[in-house]
C-alpha positions in Angstrom: 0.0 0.0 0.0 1.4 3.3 -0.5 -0.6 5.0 2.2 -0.9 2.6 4.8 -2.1 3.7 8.3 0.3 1.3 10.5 2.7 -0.2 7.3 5.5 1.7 5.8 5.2 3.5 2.8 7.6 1.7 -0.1 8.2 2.9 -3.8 7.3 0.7 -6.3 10.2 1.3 -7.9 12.2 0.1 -4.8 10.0 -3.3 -5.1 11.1 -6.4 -6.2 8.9 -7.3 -9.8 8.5 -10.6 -10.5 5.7 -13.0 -11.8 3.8 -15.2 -9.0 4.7 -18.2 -11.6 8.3 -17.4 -10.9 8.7 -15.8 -14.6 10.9 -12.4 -15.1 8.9 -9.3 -15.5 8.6 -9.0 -19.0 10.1 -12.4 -20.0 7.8 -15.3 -20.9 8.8 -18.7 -19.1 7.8 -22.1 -20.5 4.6 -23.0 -20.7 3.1 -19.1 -20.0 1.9 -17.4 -22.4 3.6 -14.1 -22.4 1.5 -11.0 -21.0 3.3 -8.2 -23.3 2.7 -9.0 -26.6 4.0 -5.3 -27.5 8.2 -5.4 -26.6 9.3 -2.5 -26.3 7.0 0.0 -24.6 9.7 3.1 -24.3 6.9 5.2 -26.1 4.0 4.0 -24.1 7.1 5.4 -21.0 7.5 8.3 -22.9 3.5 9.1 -22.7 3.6 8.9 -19.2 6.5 11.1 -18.6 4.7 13.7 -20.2 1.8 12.9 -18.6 3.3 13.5 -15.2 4.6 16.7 -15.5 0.9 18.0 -16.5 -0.2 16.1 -13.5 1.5 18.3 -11.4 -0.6 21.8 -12.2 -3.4 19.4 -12.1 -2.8 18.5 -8.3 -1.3 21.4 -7.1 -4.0 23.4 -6.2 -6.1 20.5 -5.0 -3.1 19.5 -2.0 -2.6 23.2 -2.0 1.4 22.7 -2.2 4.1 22.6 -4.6 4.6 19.4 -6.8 7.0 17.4 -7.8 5.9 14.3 -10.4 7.4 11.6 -11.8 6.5 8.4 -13.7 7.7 5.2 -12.9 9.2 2.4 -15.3 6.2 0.3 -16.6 5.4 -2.7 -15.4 2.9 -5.9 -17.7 1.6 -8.2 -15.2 -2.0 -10.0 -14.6 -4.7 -8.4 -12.8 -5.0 -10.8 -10.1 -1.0 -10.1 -9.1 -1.4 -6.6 -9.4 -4.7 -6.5 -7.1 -3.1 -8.6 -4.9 -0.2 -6.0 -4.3 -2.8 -3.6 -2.7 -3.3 -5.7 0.0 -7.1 -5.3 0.4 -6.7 -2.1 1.6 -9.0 1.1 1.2 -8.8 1.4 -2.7 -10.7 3.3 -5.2 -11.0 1.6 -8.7 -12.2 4.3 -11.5 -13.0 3.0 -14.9 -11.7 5.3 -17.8 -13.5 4.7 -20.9 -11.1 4.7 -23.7 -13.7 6.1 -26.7 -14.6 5.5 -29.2 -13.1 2.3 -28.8 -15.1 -0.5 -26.4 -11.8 -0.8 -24.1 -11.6 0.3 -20.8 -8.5 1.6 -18.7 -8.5 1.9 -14.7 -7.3 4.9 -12.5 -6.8 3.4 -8.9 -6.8 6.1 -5.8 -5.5 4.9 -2.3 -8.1 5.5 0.0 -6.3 7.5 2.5 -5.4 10.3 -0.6 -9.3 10.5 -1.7 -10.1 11.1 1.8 -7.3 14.2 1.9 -8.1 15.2 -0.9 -12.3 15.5 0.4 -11.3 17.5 3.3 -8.8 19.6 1.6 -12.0 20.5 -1.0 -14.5 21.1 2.3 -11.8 23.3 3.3 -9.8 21.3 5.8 -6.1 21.0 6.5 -5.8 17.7 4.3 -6.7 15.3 7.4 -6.8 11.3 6.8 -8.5 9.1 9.4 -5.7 7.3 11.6 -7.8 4.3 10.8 -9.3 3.9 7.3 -12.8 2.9 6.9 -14.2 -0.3 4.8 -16.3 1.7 2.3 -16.3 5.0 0.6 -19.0 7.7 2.0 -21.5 9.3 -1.1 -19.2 12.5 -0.9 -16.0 10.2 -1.3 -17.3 8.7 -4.2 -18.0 12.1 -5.9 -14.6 13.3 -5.0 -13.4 9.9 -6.6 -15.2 11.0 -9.9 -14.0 14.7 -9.7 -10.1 13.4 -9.4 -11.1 11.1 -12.5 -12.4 14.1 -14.9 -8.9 16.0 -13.6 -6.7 13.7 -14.9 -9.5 12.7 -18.2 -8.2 16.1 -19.9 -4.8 15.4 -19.3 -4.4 11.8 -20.5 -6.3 12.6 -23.5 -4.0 15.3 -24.3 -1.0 13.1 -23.5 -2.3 10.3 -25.8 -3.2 12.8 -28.4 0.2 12.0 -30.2 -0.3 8.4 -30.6 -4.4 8.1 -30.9 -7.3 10.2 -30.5 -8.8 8.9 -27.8 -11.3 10.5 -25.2 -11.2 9.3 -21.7 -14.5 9.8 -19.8 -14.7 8.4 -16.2 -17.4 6.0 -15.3 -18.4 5.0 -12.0 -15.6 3.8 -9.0 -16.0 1.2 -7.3 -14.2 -0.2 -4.1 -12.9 -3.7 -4.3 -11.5 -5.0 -8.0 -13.9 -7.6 -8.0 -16.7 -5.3 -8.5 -15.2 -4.4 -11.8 -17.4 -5.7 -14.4 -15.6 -7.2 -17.9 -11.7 -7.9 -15.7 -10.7 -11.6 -15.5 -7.5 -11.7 -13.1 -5.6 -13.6 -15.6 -5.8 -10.2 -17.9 -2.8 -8.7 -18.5 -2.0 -5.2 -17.9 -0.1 -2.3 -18.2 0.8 -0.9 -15.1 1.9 2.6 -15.0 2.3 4.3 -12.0 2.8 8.4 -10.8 4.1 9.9 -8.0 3.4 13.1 -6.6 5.6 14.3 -3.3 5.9 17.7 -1.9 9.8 18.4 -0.5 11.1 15.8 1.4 7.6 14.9 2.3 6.3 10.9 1.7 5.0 10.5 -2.3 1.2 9.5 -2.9 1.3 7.3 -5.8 -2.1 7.2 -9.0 -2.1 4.8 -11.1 -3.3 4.0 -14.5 -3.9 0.8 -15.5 -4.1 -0.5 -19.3 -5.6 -3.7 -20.5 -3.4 -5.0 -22.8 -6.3 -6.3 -25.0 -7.6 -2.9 -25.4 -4.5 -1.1 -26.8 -3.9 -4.2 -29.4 -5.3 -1.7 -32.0 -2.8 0.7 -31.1 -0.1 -2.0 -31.6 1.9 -0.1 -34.7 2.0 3.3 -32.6 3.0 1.6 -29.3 6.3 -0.4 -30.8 7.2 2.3 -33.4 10.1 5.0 -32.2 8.9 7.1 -30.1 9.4 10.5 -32.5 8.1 8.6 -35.8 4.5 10.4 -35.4 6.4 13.8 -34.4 6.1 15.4 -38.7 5.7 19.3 -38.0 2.7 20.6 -40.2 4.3 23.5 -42.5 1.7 25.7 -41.5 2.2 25.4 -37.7 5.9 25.9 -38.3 5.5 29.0 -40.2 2.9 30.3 -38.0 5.4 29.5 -35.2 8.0 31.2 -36.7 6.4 34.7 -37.2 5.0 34.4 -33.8 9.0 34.2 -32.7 10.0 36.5 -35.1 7.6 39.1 -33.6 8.7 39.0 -30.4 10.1 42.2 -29.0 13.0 42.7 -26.7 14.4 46.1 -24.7 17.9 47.3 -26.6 19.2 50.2 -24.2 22.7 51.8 -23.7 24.1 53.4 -20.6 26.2 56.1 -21.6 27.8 56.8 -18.3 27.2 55.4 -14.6 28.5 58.7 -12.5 29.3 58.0 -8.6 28.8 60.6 -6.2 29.5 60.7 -2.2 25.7 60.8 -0.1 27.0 64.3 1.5 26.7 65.7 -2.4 23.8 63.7 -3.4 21.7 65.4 -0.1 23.1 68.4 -1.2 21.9 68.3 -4.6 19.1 71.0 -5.7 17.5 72.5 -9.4 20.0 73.8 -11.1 23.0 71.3 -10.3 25.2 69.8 -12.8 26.7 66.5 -12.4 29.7 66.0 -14.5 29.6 62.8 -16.5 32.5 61.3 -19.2 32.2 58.3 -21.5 34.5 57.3 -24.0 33.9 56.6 -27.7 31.9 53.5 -27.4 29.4 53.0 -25.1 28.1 49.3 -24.3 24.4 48.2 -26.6 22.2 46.0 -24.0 19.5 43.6 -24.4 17.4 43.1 -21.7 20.7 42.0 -19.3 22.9 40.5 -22.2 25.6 42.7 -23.5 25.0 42.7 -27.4 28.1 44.6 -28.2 29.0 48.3 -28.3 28.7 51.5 -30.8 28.9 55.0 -31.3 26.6 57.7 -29.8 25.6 59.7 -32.8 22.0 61.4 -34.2 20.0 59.7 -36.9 16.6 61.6 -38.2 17.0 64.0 -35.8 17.2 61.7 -32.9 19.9 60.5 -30.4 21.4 57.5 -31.5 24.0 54.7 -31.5 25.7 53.4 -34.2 26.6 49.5 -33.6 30.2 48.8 -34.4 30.7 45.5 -32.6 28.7 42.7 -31.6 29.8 40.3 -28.1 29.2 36.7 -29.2 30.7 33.8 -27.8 33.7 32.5 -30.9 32.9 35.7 -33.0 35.3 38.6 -31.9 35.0 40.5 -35.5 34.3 43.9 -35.7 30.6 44.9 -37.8 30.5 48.0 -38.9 27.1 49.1 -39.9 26.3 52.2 -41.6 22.7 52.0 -39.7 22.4 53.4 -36.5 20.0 52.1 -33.7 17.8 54.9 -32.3 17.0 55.3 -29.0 13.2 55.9 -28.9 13.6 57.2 -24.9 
């Protein structure tokens, strides 16, 4: 459990994985028939990655705190194992339909975080019960259903690359075996998210995929992870004005005079403070030194003509014949 009242908290990624039937994780032994027909699932990983860091605005305002998110490494295994691992506990099983397709994923909750997350949204300090209940109260259920359309938005935007999928949460239930259409010998995909604030102990989501249901996803799921990535031309150019657009503050400081305090509370109308600069001055954008120039007048303004540019491995002189007005 990862938010046990009396057990301690462990990462899954700490946890020994292996099958009940003594098989590797992802290996088929003889005579079982191999749960992940897909091989490699780095872009399904790659999914969740980005799927955690939007999690994070997600769930900050509802624990009220700053975020930190991560995914963890996937893991295939059969229902019945990965109920099992919750140990009976308090648990919150959401169905996500996956439409328009007839499959089904599952977002589980620990009991303990639905409950802190109810009295965080009634305006409490995030309070668990020291002791869990058996059962979900009416308002624990809705708060179950509004954590599932948080994360709906989300995950459809984070599968959005590979398939256009809409996931719509259906109605949670409390034990696994209320789950209507799972056989325990299913295989799933098991990916996992944590969520920790500081140094604080991580609450853990998951978000469980059937493997049967993302068989028609197949080519996207074992291609390379940037295959679908093609930028449309028209995005790119649109992008590229956008960019181009963007406006930045050029300034020069012709001088930087220092006066004692005794003067400077001495100062009244009239007063003349005695500045020098040399030929070049210094051209700034925002804080970056872009080079330096000449102070001159150009259509009747003040103005500096550039006559070097700072870049790291170019040291050449420019001289341009244009000169950069200063619009102050």
């Amino acid at each position: 459990m990862v938010n046990g009242t009396e057990t301690e908290t462990i990462e899954r990624r700490e946890r020994p994985r292996t099958d009940r039937r003594g098989g590797a994780e992802h290996a088929p032994s003889l005579g079982v028939a191999n749960l992940n027909p897909f091989g490699d699932l780095h872009t399904l990983q790659h999914l969740s990655a980005r799927l955690a860091r939007a999690l994070r605005t997600v769930f900050e305002p509802v624990l009220r705190r700053g975020l930190r998110t991560w995914a963890e490494p996937l893991v295939v295994q059969r229902f019945a194992d990965y109920s099992a691992e919750r140990d009976g506990g308090l648990t919150a099983w959401l169905p996500l339909a996956m439409a328009p397709t007839q499959a089904r994923a599952f977002a589980i909750f620990d009991g303990g975080f639905v409950l802190e997350t109810l009295d965080l949204f009634f305006g409490g300090h995030g309070d668990r019960p020291r002791i869990l209940p058996s059962e979900f109260t009416p308002a624990a259920e809705a708060m179950i259903g509004r954590l599932g359309r948080m994360i709906a938005d989300p995950l459809t935007v984070a599968w959005g690359t590979m398939a256009r999928l809409d996931f719509q949460p259906g109605s949670p239930e409390a034990s696994p075996a209320m789950l209507q259409g799972v056989d325990g010998d299913d295989a799933m995909i098991v990916t996992r998210f944590g969520l920790a604030a500081g140094d604080g102990e991580p609450i853990f989501i998951d978000i469980v995929y059937p493997v049967a249901g993302l068989k028609p996803f197949a080519p996207t799921l074992t291609g390379k992870v940037m295959s679908r990535a093609s930028v449309e031309p028209k995005w790119r150019s649109g992008l590229t004005r956008a960019a181009m657009n963007v406006r930045f503050p050029v300034r020069s400081v012709l001088a930087e005079p220092v006066i004692s305090l005794a003067t400077l509370m001495e100062l009244k109308v009239g007063d003349v403070i005695p500045v020098s600069f040399g030929a070049e001055v210094p051209v700034m954008v925002g804080r970056d030194r872009l080079g330096q120039g000449i102070v001159g007048t150009s259509n009747g303004k003040a103005a500096i003509r550039i006559t070097k540019f700072e870049r790291d491995g170019d040291d050449a002189d420019h001289a341009h014949d244009v000169y950069e007005e200063d619009e102050r």
